[in-house]
C-alpha positions in Angstrom: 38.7 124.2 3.3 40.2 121.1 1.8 43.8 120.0 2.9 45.9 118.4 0.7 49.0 116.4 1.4 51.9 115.6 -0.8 54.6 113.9 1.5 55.8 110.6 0.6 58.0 108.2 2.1 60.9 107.3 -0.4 61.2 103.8 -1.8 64.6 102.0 -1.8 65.6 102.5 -5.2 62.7 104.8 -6.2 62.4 108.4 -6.2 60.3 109.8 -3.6 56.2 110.4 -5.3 54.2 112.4 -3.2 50.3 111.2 -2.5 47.4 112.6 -3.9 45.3 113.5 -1.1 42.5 115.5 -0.2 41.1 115.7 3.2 37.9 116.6 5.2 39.1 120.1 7.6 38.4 119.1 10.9 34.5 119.9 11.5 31.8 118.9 14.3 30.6 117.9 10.6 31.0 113.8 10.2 30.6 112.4 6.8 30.7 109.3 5.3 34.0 110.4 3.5 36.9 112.0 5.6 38.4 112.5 2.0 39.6 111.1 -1.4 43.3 109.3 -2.6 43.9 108.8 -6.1 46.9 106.5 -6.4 48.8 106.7 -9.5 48.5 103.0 -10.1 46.3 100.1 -8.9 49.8 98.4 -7.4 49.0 99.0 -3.2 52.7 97.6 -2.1 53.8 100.7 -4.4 51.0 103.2 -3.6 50.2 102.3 0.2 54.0 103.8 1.4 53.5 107.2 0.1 49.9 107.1 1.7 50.9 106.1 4.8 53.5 108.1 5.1 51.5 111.3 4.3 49.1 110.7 6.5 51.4 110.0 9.6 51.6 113.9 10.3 48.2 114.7 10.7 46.6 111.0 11.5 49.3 109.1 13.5 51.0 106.0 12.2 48.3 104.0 10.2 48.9 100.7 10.9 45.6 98.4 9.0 44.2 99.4 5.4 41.3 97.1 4.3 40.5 97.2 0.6 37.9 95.6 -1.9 39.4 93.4 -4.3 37.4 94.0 -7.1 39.2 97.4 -7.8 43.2 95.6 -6.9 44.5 93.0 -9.4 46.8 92.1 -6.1 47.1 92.5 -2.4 49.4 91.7 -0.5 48.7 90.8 3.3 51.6 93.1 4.6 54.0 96.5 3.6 57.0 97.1 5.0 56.2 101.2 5.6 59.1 103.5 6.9 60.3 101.4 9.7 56.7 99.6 10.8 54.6 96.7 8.8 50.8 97.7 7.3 48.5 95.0 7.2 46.0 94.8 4.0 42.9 93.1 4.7 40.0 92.4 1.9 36.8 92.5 2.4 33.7 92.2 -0.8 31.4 93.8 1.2 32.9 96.7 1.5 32.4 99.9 -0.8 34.7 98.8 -3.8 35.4 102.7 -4.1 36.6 103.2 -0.8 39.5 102.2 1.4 39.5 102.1 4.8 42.6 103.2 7.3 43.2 102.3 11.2 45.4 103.8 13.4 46.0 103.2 16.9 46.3 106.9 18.1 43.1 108.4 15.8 41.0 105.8 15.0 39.5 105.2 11.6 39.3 106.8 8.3 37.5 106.0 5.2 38.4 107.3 2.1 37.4 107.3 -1.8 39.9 106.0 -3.9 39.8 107.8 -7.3 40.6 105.6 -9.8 44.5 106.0 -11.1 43.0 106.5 -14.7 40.8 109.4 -13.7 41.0 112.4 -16.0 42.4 115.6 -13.6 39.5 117.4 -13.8 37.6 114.7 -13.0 39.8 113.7 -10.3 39.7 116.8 -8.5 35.4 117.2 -8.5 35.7 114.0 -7.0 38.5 114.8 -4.3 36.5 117.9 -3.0 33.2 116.4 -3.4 34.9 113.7 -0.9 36.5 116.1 1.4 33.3 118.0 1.7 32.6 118.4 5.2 29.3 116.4 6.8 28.6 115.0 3.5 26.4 111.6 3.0 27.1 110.8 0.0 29.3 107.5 -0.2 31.9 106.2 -2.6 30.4 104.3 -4.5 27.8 106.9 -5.4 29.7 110.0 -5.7 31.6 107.7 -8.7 28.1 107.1 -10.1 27.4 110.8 -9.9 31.1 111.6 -11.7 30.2 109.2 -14.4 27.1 111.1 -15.0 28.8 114.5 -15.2 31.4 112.9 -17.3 28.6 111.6 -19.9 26.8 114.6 -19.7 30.4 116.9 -20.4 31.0 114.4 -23.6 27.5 114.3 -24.7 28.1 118.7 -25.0 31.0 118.2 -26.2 29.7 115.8 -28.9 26.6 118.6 -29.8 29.1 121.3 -30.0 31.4 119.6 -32.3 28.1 118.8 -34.6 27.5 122.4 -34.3 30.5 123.3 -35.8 31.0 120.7 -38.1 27.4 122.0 -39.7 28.5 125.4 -39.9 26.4 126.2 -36.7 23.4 127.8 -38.6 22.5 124.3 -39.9 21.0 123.0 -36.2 18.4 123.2 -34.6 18.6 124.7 -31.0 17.8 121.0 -30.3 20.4 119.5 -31.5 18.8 118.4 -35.0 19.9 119.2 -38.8 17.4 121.7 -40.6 17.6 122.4 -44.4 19.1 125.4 -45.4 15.5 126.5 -46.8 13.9 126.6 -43.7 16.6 129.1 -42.4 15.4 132.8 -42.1 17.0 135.1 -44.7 16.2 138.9 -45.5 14.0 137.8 -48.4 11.8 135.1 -46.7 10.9 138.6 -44.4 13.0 138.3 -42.0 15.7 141.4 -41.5 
């Protein structure tokens, strides 16, 4: 079972936004994901608080976050976060999909970052596909895999709108137009 968290830490002069957060259930199971965040922007000084401070609960206070920078227009090297600083570290070889959290009490967690764009259904097969207990897939390629889904869902969605815009009876079950001609009627014998 997935948990998700949606505590936040309020902002002075900002109403309180809780994280999107799907975890891995504590298992003998390790993964390379212990779950997803999908941050409503790509802004960490804004986003980072509400993480934190949902994850304080269960994790302890996280006290390092280390990011790619390929996926954050800016990071900042520290964030002042409910009453203790977070340091942000960068790193290119790192998963650009994937943020990584320290604590001193826990240890380390390493998480998918959904992209703040995501569509919602999108987002959440990618949060449980991350929180998915002893899984090996990593960041980097269950976005590849979502991509693929995500063509494959326009690409049906693309046929069936053909389909209809044809009149249905006007394709072929593969996806091609046939002439009216070839279609069987009652008096080419079929009934």
């Amino acid at each position: 079972m997935t948990t998700t968290l949606g505590r936040a830490e309020p902002r002075v002069g900002a109403p309180a936004v809780p994280a999107r957060l799907s975890l891995t259930p504590k298992t003998a199971l390790a993964g390379q994901l212990d779950g997803a965040w999908w941050p409503r922007s790509r802004d960490l000084e804004t986003e980072l608080p509400a993480l934190a401070a949902a994850l304080e609960e269960p994790w302890g206070r996280i006290t390092r976050v280390t990011v790619n920078p390929t996926r954050w227009p800016v990071i900042p090297h520290t964030i002042a976060v409910a009453g203790h600083t977070l340091h942000v570290g960068w790193f290119t070889e790192q998963d650009p999909d994937k943020l990584i959290l320290l604590s001193y009490t826990v240890g380390r967690w390493d998480l998918l970052v959904v992209p703040p764009e995501t569509e919602p259904a999108a987002a959440a097969r990618l949060m449980a596909a991350a929180a998915t207990p002893g899984s090996l897939l990593t960041a980097s390629v269950l976005m590849a895999n979502e991509a693929a889904i995500g063509r494959g869902i326009r690409d049906a969605q693309r046929q069936e709108a053909g389909w209809e815009s044809e009149g249905g009876a006007c394709m072929s079950p593969f996806g091609n137009p046939i002439d009216r001609s070839t279609l069987p009627l009652p008096g080419n014998g079929w009934r």
